[in-house]
C-alpha positions in Angstrom: 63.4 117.7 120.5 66.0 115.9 123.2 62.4 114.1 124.3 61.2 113.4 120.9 64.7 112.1 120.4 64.6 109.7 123.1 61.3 108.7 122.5 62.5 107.7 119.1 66.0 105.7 120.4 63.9 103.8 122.5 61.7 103.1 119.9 64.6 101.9 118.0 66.9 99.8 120.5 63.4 98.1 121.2 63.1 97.3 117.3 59.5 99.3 117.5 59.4 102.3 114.6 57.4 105.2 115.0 56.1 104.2 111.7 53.8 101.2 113.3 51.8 103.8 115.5 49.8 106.7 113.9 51.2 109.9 113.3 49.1 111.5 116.3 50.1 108.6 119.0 52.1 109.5 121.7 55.3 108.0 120.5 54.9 110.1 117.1 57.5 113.5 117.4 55.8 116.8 117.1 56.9 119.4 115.3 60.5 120.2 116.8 63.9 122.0 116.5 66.2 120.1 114.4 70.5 120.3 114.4 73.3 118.2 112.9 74.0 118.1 116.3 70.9 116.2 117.1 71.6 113.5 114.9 74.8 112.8 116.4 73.8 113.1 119.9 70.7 110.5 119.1 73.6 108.1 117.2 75.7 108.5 120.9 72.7 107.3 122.8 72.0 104.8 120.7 75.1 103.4 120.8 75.0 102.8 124.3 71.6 101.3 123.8 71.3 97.4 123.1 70.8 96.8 119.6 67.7 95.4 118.0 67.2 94.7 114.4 64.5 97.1 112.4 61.2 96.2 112.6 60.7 93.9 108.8 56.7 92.8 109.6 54.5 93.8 107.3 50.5 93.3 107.2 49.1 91.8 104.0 48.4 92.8 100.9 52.4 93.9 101.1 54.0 90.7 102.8 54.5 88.8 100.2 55.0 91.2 97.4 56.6 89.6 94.6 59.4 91.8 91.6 56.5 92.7 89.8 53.8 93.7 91.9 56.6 95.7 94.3 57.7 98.0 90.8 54.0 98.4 90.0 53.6 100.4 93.1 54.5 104.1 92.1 53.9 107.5 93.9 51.3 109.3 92.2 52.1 112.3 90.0 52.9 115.5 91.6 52.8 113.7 95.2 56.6 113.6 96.2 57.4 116.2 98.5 57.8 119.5 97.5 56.9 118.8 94.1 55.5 121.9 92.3 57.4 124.2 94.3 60.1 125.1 92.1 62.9 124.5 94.9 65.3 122.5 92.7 64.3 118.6 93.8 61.5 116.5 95.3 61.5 113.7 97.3 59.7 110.7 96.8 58.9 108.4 99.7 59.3 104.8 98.5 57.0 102.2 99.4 57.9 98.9 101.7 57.7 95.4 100.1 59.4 92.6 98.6 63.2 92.9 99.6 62.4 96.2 101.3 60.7 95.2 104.1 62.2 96.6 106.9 61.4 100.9 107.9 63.1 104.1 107.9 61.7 107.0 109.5 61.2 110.1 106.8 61.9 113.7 108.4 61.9 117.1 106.7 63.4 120.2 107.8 62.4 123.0 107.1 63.4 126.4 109.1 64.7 124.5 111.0 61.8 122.4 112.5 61.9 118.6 112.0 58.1 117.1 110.8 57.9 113.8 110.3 57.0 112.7 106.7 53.4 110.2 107.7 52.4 107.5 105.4 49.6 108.6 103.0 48.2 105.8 101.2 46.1 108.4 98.8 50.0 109.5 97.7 50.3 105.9 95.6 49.2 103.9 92.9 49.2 100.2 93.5 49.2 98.4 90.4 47.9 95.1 90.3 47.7 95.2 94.4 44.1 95.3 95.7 44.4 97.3 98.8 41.8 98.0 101.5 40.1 101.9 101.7 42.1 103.0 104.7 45.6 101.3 105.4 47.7 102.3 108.8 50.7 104.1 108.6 53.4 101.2 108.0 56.2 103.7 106.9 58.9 103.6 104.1 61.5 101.3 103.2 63.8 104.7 101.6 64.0 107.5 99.2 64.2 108.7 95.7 65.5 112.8 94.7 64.4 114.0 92.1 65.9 117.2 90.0 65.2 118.4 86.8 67.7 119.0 84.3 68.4 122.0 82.2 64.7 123.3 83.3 63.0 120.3 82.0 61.1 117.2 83.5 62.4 115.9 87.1 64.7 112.7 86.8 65.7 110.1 89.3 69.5 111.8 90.7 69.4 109.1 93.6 67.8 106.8 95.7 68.2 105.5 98.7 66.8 102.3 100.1 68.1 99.3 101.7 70.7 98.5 104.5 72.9 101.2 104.2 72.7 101.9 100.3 72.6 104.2 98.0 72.8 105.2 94.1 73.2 108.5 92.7 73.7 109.5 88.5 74.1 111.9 86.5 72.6 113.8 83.2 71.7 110.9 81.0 73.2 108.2 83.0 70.8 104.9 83.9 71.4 103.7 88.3 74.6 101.2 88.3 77.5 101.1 91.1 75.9 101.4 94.5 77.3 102.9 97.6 77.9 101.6 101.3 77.9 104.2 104.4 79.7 101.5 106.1 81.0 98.0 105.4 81.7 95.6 108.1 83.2 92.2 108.1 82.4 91.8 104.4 83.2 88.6 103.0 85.0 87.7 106.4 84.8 84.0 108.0 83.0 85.6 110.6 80.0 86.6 108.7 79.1 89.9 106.9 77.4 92.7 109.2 74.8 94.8 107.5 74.6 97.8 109.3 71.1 100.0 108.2 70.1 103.8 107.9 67.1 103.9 110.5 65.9 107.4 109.9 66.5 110.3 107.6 66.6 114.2 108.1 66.1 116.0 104.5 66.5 119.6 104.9 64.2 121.8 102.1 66.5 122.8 100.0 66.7 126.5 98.0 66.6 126.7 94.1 69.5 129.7 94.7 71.8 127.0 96.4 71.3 124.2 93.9 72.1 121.6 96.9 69.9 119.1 99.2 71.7 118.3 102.5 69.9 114.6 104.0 70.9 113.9 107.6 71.3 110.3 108.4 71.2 107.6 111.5 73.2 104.4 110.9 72.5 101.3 113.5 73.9 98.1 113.7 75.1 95.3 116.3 78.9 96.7 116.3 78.3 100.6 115.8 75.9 103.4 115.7 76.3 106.7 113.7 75.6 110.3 112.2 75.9 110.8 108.7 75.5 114.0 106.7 74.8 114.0 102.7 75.2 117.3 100.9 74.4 116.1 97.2 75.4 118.9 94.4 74.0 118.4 91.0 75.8 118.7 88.1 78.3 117.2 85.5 79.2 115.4 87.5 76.5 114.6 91.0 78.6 115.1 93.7 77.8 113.9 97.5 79.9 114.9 100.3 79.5 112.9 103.3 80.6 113.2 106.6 80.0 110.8 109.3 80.6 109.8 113.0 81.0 106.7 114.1 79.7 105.2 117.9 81.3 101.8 118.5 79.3 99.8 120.7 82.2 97.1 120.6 85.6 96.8 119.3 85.8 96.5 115.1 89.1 95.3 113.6 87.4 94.8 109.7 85.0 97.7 108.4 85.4 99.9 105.1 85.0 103.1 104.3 83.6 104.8 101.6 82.5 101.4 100.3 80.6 100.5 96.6 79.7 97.5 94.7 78.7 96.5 91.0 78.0 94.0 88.9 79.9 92.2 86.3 79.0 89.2 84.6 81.1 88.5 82.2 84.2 90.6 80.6 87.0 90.5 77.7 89.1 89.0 80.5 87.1 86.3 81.9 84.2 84.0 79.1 82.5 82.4 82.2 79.2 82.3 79.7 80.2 81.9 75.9 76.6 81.6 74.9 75.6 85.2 74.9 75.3 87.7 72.7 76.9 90.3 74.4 80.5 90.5 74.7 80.4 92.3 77.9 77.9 93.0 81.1 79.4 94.8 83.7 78.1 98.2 85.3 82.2 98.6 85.2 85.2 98.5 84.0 87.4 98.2 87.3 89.1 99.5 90.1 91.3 103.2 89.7 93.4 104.0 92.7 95.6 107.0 92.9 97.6 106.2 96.3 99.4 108.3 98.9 102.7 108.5 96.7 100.9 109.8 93.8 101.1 106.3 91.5 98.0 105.6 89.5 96.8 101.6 89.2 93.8 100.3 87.1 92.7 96.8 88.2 90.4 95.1 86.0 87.5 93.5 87.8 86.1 89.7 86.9 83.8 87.6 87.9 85.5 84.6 89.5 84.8 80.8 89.8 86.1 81.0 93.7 86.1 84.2 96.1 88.7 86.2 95.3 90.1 88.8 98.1 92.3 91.4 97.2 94.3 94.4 99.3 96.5 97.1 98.0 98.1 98.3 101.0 98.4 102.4 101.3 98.5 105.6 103.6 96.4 108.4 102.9 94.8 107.3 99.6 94.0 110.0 97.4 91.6 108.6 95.9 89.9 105.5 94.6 86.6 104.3 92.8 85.2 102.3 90.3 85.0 103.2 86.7 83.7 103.1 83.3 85.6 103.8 80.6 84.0 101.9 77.9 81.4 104.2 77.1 80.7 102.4 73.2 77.3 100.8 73.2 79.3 98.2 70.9 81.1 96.8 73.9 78.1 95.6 75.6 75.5 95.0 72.5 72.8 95.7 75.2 69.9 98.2 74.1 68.3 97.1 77.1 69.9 97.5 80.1 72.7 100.2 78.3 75.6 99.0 80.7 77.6 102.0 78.9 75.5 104.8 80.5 76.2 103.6 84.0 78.0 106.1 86.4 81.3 106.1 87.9 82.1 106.3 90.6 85.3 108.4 92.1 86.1 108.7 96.1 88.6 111.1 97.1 89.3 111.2 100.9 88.8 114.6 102.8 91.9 114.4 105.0 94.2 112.2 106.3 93.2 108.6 106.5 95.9 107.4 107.6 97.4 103.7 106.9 95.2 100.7 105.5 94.2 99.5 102.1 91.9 99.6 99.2 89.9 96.2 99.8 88.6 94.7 96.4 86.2 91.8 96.7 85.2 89.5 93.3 82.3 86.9 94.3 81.1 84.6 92.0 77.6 85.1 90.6 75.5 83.7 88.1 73.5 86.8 87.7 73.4 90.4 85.8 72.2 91.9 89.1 74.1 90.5 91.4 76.4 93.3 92.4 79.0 90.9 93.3 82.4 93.2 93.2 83.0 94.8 96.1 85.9 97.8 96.9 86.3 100.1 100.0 88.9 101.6 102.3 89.8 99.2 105.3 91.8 101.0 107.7 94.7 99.3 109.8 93.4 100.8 112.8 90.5 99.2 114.1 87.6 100.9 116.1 87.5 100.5 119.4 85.0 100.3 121.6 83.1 103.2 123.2 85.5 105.6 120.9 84.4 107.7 118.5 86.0 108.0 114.9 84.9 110.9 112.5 85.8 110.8 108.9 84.8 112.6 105.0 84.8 111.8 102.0 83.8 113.4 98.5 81.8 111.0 95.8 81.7 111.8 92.2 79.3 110.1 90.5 80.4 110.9 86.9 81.1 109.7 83.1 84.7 110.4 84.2 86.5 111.4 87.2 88.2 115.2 88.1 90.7 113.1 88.6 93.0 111.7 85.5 96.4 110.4 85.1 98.3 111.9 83.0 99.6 108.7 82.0 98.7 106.5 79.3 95.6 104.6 80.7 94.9 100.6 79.8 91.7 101.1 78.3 91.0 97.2 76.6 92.3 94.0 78.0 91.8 90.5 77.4 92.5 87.1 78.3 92.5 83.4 76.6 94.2 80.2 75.6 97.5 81.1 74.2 98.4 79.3 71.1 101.5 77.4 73.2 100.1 74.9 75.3 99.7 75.4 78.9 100.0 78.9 78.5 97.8 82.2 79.3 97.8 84.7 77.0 96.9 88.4 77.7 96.8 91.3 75.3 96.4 94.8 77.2 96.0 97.9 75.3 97.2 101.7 76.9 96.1 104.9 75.3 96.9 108.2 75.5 98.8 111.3 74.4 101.6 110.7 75.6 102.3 107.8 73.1 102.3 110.5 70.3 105.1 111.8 71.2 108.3 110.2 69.9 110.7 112.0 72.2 109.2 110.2 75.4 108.2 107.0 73.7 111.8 106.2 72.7 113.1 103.3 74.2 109.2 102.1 75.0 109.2 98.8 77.0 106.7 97.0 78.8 107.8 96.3 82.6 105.6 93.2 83.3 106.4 90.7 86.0 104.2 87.7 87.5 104.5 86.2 91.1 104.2 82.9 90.9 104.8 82.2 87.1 106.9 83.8 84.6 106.0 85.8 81.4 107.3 84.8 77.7 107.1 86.4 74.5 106.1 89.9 76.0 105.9 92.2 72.4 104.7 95.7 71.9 103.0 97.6 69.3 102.4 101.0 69.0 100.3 103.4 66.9 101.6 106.9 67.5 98.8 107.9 65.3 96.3 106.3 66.9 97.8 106.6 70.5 97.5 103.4 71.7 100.2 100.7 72.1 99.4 97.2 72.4 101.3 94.6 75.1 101.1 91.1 73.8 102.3 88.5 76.6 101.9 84.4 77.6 101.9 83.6 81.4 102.8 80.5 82.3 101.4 79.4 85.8 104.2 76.6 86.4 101.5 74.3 87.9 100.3 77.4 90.2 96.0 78.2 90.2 96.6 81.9 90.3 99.2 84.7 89.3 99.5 88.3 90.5 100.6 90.7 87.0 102.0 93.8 87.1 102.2 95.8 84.2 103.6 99.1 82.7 104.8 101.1 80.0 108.0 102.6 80.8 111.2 104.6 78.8 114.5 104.0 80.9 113.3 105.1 84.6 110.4 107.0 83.3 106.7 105.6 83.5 104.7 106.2 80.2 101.8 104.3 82.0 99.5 104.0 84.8 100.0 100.4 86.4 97.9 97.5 85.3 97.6 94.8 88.2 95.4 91.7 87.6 94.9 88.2 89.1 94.5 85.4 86.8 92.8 82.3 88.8 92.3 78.9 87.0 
C-alpha cells in the first residue's frame, strides 16, 4: 500500500488522477491494506510535495455541460454501492460536469483492503446527453449516502462534492447550510484559497453499528491533510470529524469547522420588496455559546457592502447556524421549503484555545448564492512544516442538543421609524422563563449601540404567551453602521440570551 500510495501522491502533486488512466494501467492501486494511518502519512508526503491544482479537463459530450443536462445525469437504480445489501447506506458515485469538473478518487474498504471504486458508464442514465458506446474512465467529481429511514426507501443523508464541501440532513429535512473542511483566507484582500478533497476512503459499513466512517485527503497550495468522517444517523445526523493538518507554508487566516448558507432577504433587511415571500434564507442566524458559558444569537442579512464580523473567544463551546423558524408561513415557499432546511450545531472536541467565531455577510442577488459565511479562526496561526490536529462534532438537526436556557429572540425586524432619521427595530424573546413572575419582575431591556444611541426603548410582555416584545429607534448620528447589543435582564440577572446585530446604511 506505501507504493500504491506514492504512486497516487505523485499522481497528485503532478495534477494527473488515477482516474484519467484505466483501472488496470500501471498507475491504478491494486487491491491493498488500508489504515487511518495511511491517509495521514499520504497527507505528510504530500505536503512536502509541490502543489498542483486537480486535474478539471474533461472530453466532450461532458465539457460543456449546462444546469440542466448536468441534473439529468442520474445513477441507475440499484447501481450505488452496496445497494441491496441491507448494510444500512449506499453510496452513490456522482458524475463530473458542469461546476464539478475537477476529480476525486472513490476508494472502498472493506476488511480492511482499499479497492478503488472505477468508472462504469453502464452505472448511469444520461438524460438528454448522447454519449458514445464505450467512454474511458474519467472519474467522479464526489459522493452522495444514502440511508433509509424507519426501514423504508433510501434518502439522500449527504453529499459530498466540490472543493472541500459538504451537506448532510436529517429525517424530512431538504439539503441547505453546507460545510467547509477548511477555510482559508476567506474574504481576505489577499484572495480566497479553496483548498479540495482529492480522494476518499469509505469504509463498508455494518447494519449492527448504524455508522459509515469516510476517510479523506485535503490538498491545497498552503496545506495538505487527513480527515476522518464518522457520520451517525439519527434525530439528529451527526458527523464527527477529526483532521490533521500538513502546512506546506506558514497560515495566519484559515477557519475551522467552517459553513455557509444563503439568505436573500429577511424581516431585518427588504433588499427586494417585490416578492412574494417575506423571507428566503436556508437560516435564521448565527448561535454561539462561548468559553464563559454566555449564549449570543446574531441575525444574519444580506448586505449592500461586505460586511466582516469577529466575536473574539477561548475555547468556544460551541457555535452554528440555525433555524428556528420552522412555520412554512415565514417563507410562503412551497417550492424550495426554506423551513425544512437543517441546522447546523458545531461543538468543539477539546480545547481550542483563543480566536473567534468569524461571520462573513456578502452581497448577492441570488437564492443560491450561499453568501454568509461563519467558522472558527484561531489566533494562532499555522506554521510551516508543523502539524496541527483538531475535532469537532456537527449536528445537523431541526434543533441543537444544545439550548439556552434563556429566553431566546426568535423574530426580529427592522425599518423606517416613524421619527425621521431614525431606525427602528422590534426584537421579540420567547421562552419559559417569561412565565414566571418571580424572575420577570423588574424586566428591562439592556440595549446599547456603538456609534449611535437608542431612544424610546419600550417592552411588552405576554406572560401567557411567553414572549416579550423590545420596541427601540437607533439613531446613527450621521454614522453608516451601528453595533447593538441587546438583553433582557432583572437587576444583575439575565432573562435572555444576547442579541448582537449590525445595522449598515
Amino acid at each position: 500500500m506505501k507504493a500504491a500510495l506514492t504512486t497516487f501522491a505523485a499522481g497528485v502533486s503532478s495534477g494527473r488522477g488515477l482516474a484519467q488512466t484505466a483501472p488496470s494501467a500501471p498507475s491504478a492501486p491494486a487491491p491493498a491494506p488500508f489504515t487511518r494511518d495511511l491517509v495521514v502519512e499520504l497527507a505528510r508526503a504530500l505536503a512536502k510535495r509541490p502543489f498542483a491544482a486537480p486535474a478539471n479537463e474533461l472530453r466532450e459530450p461532458f465539457a460543456n455541460l449546462n444546469y440542466e443536462q448536468y441534473v439529468g445525469i442520474k445513477t441507475k437504480p440499484g447501481a450505488a454501492v452496496w445497494s441491496g445489501e441491507n448494510k444500512g447506506f449506499s453510496i452513490e458515485p456522482l458524475h463530473r460536469g458542469f461546476l464539478f469538473a475537477a476529480q476525486v478518487e472513490l476508494f472502498v474498504v472493506e476488511d480492511q483492503i482499499a479497492k478503488r471504486v472505477a468508472y462504469d458508464q453502464t452505472k448511469f442514465d444520461y438524460g438528454a446527453v448522447k454519449v458514445g458506446d464505450k467512454l474511458p474512465d474519467i472519474g467522479f467529481s464526489g459522493f452522495r449516502v444514502l440511508h433509509p429511514r424507519d426501514g423504508g426507501a433510501e434518502t439522500e443523508l449527504a453529499l459530498f462534492q466540490g472543493a472541500s464541501f459538504y451537506r448532510a440532513a436529517t429525517h424530512g429535512q431538504n439539503l441547505g447550510v453546507t460545510a467547509r473542511g477548511l477555510a482559508i483566507r476567506t474574504a481576505d484582500p489577499r484572495g480566497e484559497e479553496f483548498p479540495s478533497f482529492r480522494a476518499f476512503w469509505i469504509e463498508k459499513p455494518t447494519l449492527a453499528d448504524n455508522a459509515l466512517v469516510i476517510h479523506a485527503l485535503l490538498d491545497s497550495a498552503s496545506a495538505a491533510g487527513a480527515y476522518r468522517f464518522t457520520l451517525r444517523p439519527g434525530e439528529a445526523t451527526i458527523i464527527d470529524t477529526e483532521l490533521t493538518l500538513f502546512p506546506r507554508a506558514a497560515i495566519d487566516h484559515f477557519g475551522l469547522a467552517g459553513a455557509a448558507a444563503a439568505s436573500l432577504f429577511t424581516p431585518l433587511d427588504h433588499r427586494r420588496t417585490d416578492d412574494i415571500r417575506p423571507t428566503v434564507a436556508e437560516t435564521n442566524g448565527l448561535q454561539m455559546l462561548t468559553g464563559k458559558d454566555e449564549w449570543l444569537w446574531r441575525p444574519v442579512s444580506n448586505r449592500d457592502t461586505l460586511q466582516i464580523s469577529a466575536f473574539v473567544d477561548a475555547n468556544p463551546k460551541g457555535f452554528g447556524f440555525l433555524l428556528r423558524d420552522r412555520d412554512i408561513d415565514a417563507y410562503q415557499d412551497d417550492d424550495q421549503h426554506w423551513e425544512r432546511r437543517p441546522s447546523l450545531w458545531i461543538e468543539p472536541i477539546g480545547e481550542w484555545g483563543e480566536g473567534a467565531v468569524q461571520l462573513v455577510e456578502i452581497p448577492s442577488e441570488s437564492e443560491v448564492n450561499a453568501n454568509i459565511v461563519a467558522y472558527w479562526r484561531p489566533k494562532a496561526p499555522l506554521a510551516a512544516g508543523k502539524e496541527a490536529t483538531y475535532a469537532y462534532r456537527q449536528f445537523w438537526c431541526w434543533s441543537p442538543p444544545a439550548r439556552s436556557p434563556l429566553a431566546i429572540a426568535t423574530l426580529a425586524r427592522g425599518g423606517r421609524s416613524p421619527i425621521p432619521k431614525l431606525r427602528r427595530f422590534i426584537v421579540v424573546f420567547s421562552g419559559e422563563v417569561l412565565a414566571d413572575p418571580q424572575r420577570t419582575a423588574g424586566l428591562k431591556a439592556a440595549l446599547t449601540t456603538s456609534p449611535g444611541s437608542a431612544t424610546n426603548i419600550r417592552t411588552f410582555c405576554n406572560p401567557q404567551a411567553k414572549t416579550c416584545r423590545v420596541v427601540f429607534d437607533v439613531d446613527p448620528v450621521g454614522e453608516t453602521f451601528c453595533e447593538l447589543r441587546l438583553a433582557l435582564q432583572s437587576g444583575d440577572d439575565p432573562l435572555s440570551e444576547t442579541w448582537l446585530y449590525r445595522w449598515t446604511l
